[in-house]
LOTI-965236 format. One line per 3 residues: number of its first residue (from 1); for each residue x, y, z of N, C-alpha, C, CB. Coordinates in pm, 1 decimal, m for minus. Glycine has a CB too. Layout:
N
NUM) X Y Z X Y Z X Y Z X Y Z ~ ... .
This chain:
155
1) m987.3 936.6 m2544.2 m974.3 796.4 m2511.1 m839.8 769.8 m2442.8 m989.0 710.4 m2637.1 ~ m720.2 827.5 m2526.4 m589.0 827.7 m2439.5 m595.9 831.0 m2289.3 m509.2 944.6 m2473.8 ~ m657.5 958.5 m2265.6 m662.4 1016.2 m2124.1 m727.2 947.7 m2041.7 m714.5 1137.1 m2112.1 .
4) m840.5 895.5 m2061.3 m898.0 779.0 m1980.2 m828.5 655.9 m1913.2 m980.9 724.2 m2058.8 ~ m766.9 647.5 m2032.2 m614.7 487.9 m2037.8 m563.6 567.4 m1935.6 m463.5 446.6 m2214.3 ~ m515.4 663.0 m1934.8 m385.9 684.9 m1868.7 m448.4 693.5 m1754.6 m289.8 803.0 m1907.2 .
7) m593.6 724.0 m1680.6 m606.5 786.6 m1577.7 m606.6 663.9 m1512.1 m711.3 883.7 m1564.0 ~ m670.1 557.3 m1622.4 m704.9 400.3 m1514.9 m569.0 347.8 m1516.7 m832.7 254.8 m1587.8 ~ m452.3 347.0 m1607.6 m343.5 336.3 m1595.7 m340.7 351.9 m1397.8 m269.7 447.0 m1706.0 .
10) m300.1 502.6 m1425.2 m211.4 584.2 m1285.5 m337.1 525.1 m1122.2 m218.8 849.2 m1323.7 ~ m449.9 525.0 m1161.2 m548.2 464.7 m1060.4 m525.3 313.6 m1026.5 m693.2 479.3 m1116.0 ~ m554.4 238.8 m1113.8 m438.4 72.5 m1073.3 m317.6 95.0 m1040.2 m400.5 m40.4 m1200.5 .
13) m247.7 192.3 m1013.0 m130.7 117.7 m963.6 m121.2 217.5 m844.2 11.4 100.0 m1072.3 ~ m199.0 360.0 m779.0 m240.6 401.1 m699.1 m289.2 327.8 m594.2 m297.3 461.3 m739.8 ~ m420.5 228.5 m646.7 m500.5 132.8 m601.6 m409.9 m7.8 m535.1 m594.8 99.6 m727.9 .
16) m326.9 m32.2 m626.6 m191.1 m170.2 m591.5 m121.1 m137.9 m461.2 m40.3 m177.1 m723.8 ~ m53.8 27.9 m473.9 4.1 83.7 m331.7 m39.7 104.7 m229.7 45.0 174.7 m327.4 ~ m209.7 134.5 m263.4 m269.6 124.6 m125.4 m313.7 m35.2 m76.2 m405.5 223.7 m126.9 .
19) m313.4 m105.3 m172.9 m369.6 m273.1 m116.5 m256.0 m293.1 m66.5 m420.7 m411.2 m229.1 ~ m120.8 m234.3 m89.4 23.3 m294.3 m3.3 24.3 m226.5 131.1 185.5 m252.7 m84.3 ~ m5.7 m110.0 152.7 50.1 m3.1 237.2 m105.3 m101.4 364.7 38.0 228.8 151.5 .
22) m248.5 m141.8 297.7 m356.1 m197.8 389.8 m299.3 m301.1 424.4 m492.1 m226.0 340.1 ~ m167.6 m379.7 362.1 m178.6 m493.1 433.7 m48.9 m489.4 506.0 m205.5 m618.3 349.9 ~ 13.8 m424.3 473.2 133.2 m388.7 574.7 84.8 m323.3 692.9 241.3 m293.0 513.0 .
25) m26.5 m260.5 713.8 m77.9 m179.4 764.2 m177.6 m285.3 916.6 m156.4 m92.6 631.5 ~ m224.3 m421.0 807.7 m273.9 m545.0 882.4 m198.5 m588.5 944.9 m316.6 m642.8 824.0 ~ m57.5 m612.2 906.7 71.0 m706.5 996.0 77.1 m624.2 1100.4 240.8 m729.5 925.3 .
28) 87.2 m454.9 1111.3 120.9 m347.8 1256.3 10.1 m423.4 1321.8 95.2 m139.7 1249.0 ~ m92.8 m406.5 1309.1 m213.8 m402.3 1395.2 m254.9 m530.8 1457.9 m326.4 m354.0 1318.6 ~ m208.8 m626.4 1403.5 m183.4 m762.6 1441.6 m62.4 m793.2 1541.9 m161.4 m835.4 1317.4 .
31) 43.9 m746.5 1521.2 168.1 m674.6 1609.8 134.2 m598.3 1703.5 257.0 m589.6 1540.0 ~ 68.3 m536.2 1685.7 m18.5 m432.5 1781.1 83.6 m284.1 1810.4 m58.0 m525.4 1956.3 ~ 129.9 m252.7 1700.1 257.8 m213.1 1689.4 217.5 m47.2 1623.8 357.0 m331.7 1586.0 .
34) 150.9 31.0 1722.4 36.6 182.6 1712.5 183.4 265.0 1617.4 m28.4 296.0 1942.7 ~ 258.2 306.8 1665.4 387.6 364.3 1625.9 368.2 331.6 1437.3 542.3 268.0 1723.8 ~ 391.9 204.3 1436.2 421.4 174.1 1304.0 254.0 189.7 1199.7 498.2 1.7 1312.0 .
37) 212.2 157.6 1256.5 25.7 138.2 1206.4 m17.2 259.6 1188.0 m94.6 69.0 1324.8 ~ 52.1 364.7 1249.4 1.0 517.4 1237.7 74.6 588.8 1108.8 42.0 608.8 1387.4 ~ 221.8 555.7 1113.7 309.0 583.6 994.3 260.4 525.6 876.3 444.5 537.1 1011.8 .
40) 181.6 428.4 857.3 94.3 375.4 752.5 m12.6 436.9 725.2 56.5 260.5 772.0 ~ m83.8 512.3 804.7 m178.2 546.6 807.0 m172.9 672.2 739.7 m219.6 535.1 914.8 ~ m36.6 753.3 780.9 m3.9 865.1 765.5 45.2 855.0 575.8 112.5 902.4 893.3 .
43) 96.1 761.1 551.7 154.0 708.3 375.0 m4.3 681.1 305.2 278.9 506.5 370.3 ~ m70.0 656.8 361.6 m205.5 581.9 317.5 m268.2 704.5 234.7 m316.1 522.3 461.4 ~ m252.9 803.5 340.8 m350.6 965.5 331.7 m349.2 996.0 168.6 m254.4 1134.0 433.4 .
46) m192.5 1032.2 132.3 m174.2 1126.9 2.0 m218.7 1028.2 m95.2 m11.0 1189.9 m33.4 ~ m207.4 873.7 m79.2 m263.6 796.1 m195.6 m374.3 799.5 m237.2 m256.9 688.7 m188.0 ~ m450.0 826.2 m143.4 m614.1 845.9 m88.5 m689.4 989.5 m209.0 m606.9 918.8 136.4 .
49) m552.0 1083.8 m159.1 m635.5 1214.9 m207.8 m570.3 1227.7 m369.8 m598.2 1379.7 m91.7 ~ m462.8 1129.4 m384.5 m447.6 1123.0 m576.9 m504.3 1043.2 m613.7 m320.1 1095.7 m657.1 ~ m581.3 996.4 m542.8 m666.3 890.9 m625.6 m799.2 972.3 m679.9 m715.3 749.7 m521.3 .
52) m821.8 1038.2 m532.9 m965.1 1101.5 m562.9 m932.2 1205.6 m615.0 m1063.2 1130.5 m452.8 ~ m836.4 1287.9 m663.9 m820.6 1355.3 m779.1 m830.8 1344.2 m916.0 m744.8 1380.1 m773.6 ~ m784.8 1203.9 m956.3 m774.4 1105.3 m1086.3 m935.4 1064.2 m1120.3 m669.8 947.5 m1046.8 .
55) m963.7 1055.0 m980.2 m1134.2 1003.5 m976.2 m1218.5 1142.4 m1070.3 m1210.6 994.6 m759.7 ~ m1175.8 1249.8 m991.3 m1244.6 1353.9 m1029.0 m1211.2 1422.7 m1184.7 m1222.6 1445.5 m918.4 ~ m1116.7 1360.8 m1222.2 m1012.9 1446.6 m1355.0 m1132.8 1330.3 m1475.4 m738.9 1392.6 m1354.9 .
58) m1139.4 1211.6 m1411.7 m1168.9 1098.1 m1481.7 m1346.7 1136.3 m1525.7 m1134.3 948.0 m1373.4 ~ m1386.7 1168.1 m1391.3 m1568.5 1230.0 m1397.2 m1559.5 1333.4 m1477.0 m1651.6 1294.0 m1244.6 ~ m1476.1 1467.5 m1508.5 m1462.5 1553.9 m1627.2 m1516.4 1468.1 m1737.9 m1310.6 1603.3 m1655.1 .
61) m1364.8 1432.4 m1781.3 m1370.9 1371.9 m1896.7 m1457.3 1280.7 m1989.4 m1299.0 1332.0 m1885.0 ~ m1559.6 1236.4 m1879.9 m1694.8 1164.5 m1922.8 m1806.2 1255.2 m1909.6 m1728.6 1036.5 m1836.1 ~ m1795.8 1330.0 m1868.0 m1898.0 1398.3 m1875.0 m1889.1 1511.8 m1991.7 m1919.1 1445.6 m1744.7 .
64) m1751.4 1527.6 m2051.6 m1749.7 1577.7 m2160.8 m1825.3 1508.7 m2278.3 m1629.6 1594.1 m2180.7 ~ m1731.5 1374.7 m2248.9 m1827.6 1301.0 m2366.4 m1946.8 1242.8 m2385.4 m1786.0 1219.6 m2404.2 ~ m1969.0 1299.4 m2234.8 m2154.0 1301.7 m2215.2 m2187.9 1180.4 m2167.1 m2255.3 1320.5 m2361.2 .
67) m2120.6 1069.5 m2099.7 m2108.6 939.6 m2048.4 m2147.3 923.1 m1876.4 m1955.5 898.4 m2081.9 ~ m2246.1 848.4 m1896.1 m2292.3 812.4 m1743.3 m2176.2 711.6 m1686.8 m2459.2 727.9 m1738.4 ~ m2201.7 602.6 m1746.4 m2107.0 492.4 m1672.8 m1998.5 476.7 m1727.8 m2153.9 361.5 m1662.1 .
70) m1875.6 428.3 m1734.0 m1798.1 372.4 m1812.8 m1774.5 244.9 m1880.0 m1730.2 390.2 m1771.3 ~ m1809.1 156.9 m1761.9 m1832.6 22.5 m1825.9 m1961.2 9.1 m1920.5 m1845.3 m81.7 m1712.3 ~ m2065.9 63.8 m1911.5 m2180.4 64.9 m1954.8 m2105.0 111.3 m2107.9 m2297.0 161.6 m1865.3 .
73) m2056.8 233.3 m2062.4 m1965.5 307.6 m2234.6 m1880.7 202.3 m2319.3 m1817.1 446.7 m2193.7 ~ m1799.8 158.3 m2261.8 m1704.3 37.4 m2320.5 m1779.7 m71.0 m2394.4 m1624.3 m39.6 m2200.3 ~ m1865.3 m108.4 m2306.5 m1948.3 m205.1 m2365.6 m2010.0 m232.0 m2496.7 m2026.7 m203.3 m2306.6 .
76) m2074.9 m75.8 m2465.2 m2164.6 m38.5 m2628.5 m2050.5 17.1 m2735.1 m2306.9 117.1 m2609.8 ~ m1869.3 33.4 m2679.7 m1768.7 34.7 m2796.0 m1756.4 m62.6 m2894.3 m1651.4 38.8 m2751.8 ~ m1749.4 m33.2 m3059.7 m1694.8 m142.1 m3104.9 m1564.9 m202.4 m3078.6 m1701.5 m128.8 m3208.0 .
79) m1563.3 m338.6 m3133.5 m1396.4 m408.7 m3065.9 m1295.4 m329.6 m3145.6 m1357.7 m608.5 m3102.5 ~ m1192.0 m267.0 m3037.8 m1094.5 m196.5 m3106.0 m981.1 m210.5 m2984.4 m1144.9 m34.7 m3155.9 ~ m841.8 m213.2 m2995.1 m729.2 m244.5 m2940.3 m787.4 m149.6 m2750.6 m568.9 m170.6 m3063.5 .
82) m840.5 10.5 m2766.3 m873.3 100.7 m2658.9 m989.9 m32.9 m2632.2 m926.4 292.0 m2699.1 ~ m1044.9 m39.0 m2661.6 m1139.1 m148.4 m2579.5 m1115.2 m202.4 m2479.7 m1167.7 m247.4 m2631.7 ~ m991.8 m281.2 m2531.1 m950.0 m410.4 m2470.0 m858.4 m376.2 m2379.7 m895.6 m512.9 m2561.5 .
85) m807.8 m276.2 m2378.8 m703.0 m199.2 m2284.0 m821.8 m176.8 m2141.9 m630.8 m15.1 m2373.9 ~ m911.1 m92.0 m2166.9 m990.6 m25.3 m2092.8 m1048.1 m128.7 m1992.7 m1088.3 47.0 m2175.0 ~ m1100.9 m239.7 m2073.5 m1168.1 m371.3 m2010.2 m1086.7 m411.5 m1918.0 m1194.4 m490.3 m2102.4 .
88) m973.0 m445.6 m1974.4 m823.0 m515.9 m1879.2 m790.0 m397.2 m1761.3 m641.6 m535.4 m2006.3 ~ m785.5 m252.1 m1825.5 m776.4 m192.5 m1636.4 m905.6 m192.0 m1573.3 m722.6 m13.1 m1608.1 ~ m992.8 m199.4 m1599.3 m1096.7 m193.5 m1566.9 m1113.7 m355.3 m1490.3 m1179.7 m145.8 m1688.3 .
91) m1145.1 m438.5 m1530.9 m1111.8 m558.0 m1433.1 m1002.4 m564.3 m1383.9 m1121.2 m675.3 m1479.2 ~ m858.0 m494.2 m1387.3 m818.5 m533.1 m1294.2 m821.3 m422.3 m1159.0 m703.8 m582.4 m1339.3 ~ m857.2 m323.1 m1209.8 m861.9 m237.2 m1071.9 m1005.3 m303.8 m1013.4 m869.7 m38.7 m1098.7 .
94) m1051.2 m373.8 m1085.1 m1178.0 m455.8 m980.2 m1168.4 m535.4 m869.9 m1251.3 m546.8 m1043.6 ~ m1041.8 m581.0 m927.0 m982.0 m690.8 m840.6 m898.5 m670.2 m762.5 m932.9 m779.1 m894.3 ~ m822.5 m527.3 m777.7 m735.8 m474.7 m644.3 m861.8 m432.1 m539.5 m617.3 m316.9 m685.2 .
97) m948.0 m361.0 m613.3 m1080.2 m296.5 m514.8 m1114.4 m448.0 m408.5 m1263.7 m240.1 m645.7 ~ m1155.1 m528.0 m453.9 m1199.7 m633.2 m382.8 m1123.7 m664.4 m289.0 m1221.6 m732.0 m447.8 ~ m955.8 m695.5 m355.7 m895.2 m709.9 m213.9 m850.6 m636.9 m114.6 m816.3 m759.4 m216.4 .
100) m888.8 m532.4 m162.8 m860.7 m318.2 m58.2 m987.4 m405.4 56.1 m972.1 m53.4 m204.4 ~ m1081.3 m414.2 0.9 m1207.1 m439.1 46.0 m1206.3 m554.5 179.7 m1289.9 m489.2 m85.4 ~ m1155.3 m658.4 125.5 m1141.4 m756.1 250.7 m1032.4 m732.2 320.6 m1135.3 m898.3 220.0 .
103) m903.3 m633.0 261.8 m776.6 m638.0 413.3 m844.2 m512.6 478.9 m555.5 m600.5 373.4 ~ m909.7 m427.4 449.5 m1005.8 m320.4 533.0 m1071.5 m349.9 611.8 m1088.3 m255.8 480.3 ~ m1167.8 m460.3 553.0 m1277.3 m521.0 708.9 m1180.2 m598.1 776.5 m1438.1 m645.0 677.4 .
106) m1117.3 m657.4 777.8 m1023.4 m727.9 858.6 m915.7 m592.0 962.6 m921.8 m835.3 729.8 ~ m883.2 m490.7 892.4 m841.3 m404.9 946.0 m884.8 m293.4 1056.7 m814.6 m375.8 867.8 ~ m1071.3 m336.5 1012.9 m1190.9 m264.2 1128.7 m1189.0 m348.3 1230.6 m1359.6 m249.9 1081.6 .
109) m1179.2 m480.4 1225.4 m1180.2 m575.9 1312.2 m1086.2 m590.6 1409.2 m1185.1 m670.2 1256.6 ~ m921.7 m570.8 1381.6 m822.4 m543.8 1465.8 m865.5 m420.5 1527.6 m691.9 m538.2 1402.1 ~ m905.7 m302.8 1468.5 m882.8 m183.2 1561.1 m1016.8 m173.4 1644.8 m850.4 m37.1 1473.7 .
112) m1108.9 m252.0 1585.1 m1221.4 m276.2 1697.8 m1177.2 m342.0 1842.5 m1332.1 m378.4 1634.1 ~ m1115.6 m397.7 1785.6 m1087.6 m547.5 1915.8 m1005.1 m437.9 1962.9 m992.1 m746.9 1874.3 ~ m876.1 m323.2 1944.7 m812.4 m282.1 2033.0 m877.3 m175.8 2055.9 m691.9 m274.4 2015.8 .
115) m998.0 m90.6 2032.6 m1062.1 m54.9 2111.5 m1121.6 m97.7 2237.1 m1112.1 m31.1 2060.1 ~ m1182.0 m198.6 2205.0 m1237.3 m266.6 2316.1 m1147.4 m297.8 2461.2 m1280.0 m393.3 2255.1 ~ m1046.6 m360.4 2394.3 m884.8 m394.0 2487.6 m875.8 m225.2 2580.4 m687.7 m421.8 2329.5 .
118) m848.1 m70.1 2489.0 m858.3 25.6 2586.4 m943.0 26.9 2664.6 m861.2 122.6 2552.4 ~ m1089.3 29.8 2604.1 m1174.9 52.8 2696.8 m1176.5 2.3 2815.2 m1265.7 35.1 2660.0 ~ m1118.2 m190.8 2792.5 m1133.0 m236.0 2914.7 m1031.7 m156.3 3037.3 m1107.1 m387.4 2898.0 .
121) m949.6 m192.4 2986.2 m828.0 m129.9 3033.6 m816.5 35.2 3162.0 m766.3 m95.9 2878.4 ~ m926.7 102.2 3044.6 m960.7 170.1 3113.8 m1087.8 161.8 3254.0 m970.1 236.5 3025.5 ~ m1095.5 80.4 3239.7 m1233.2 36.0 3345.9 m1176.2 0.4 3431.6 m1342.1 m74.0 3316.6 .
124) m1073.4 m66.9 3412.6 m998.9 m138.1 3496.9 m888.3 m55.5 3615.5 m926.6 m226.0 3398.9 ~ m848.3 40.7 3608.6 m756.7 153.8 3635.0 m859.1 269.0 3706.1 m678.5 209.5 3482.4 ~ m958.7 296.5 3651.7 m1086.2 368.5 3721.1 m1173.5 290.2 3816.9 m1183.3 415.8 3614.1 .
127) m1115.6 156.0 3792.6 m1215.0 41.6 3881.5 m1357.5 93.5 3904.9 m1151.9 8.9 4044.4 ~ m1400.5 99.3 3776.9 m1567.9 100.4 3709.5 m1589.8 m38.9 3716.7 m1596.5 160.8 3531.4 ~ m1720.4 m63.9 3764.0 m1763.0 m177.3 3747.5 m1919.4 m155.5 3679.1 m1749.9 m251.5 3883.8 .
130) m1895.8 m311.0 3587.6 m2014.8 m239.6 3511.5 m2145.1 m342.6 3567.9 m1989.7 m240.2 3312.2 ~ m2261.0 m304.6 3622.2 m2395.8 m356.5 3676.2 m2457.9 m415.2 3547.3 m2496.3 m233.5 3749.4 ~ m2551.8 m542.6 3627.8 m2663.1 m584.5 3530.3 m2768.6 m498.3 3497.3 m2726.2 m693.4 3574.3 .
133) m2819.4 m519.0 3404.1 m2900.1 m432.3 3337.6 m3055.0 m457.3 3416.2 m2892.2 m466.5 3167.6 ~ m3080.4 m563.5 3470.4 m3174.1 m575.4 3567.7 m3141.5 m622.7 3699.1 m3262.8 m646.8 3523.7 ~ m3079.1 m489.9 3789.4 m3024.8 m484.1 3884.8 m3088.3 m484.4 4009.5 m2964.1 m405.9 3869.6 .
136) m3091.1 m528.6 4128.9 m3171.4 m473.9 4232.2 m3151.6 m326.3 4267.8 m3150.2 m551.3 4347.0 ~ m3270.9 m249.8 4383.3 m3249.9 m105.3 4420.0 m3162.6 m115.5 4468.4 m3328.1 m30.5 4489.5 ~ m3087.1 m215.5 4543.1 m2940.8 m166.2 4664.6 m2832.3 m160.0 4561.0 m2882.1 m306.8 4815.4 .
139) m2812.0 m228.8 4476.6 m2675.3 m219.3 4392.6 m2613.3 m85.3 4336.4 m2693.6 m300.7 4272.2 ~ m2488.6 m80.2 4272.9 m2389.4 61.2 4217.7 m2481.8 97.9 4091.7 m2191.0 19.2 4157.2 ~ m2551.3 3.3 3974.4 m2616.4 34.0 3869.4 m2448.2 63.4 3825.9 m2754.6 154.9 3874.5 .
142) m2383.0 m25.7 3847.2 m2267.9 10.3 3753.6 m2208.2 130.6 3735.7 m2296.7 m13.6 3641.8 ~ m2207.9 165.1 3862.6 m2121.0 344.5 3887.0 m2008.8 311.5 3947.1 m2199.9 478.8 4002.3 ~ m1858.6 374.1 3948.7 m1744.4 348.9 3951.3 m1770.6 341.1 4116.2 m1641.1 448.9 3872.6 .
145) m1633.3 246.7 4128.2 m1624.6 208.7 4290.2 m1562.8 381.6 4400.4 m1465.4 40.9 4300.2 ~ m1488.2 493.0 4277.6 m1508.6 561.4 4340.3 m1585.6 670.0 4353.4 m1444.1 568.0 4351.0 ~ m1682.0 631.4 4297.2 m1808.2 759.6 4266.9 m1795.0 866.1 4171.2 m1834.3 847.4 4389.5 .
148) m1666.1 859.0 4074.5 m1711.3 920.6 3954.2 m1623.8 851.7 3830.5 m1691.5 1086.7 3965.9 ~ m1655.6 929.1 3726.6 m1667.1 869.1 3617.3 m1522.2 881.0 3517.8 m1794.3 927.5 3559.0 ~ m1449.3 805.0 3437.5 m1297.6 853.9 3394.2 m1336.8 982.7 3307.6 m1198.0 725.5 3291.3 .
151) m1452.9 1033.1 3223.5 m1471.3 1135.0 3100.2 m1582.2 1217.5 3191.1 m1535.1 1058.8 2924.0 ~ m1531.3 1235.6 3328.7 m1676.6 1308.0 3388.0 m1635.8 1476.7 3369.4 m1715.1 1259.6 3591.7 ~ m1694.6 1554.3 3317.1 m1659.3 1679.8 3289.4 m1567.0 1783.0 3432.8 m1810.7 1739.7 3242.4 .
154) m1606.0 1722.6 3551.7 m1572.4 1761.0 3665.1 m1419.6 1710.0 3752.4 m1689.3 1726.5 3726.6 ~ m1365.5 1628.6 3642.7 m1234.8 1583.1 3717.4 m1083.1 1589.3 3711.6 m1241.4 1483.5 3718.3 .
């Protein structure tokens, strides 16, 4: 039971550093500031893989005691001080998860949009123009103004 505490212990506050490092990580990318957003990215990594170590140390240990879920386990515990510990990290790493959860999609959303921004960018510099999809026979069909392509294997 100790070991469990301790693992959700060291996982909430694993979980806390990465909801800081995602949203520091939101201000670069909003800044548009690649340099700094990558060095986050790069701090992000090792939190990532002690977590999923703790994850995996944590799946042992229930499966020793022969336990599918954990909350499901807690539940059917009688009330005892480990209970109430377990419950309390247990909701609260729920609630760091949730907000990992929304500065992430918000964080797909910046690097979408600056995808898009290269791509254009790049169209723009190759002076690709892109055709309607129901084009007449005389038109480019949206082939670059100089007849080939920026990722054409031949250039």
């Amino acid at each position: 039971m100790k070991d469990i505490i301790d693992i959700l212990r060291q996982q909430l506050i694993l979980c806390r550093r990465l909801l800081e490092l995602a949203q520091a990580q939101k201000i670069e990318l909003v800044k548009t500031d690649a340099v700094a957003a990558r060095k986050l990215t790069s701090e992000i990594e090792p939190v990532m893989a002690d977590i999923n170590s703790l994850e995996k140390r944590k799946e042992e240990l229930l499966t020793d005691l022969k336990v599918d879920n954990l909350s499901a386990w807690v539940a059917k515990m009688p009330a005892s001080p480990e209970k109430e510990v377990i419950s309390t990290l247990l909701s609260k790493q729920e609630n760091v998860l949730q907000n990992l959860k929304a500065v992430n999609s918000a964080n797909m959303q910046y690097l979408d949009r600056h995808t898009k921004f290269i791509d254009y960018n790049i169209n723009v510099m190759t002076q690709t123009s892109a055709g309607v999809t129901y084009g007449t026979p005389g038109d480019d069909g949206g082939m670059p103004v100089q007849g080939r392509k920026m990722f054409e294997a031949g250039v």
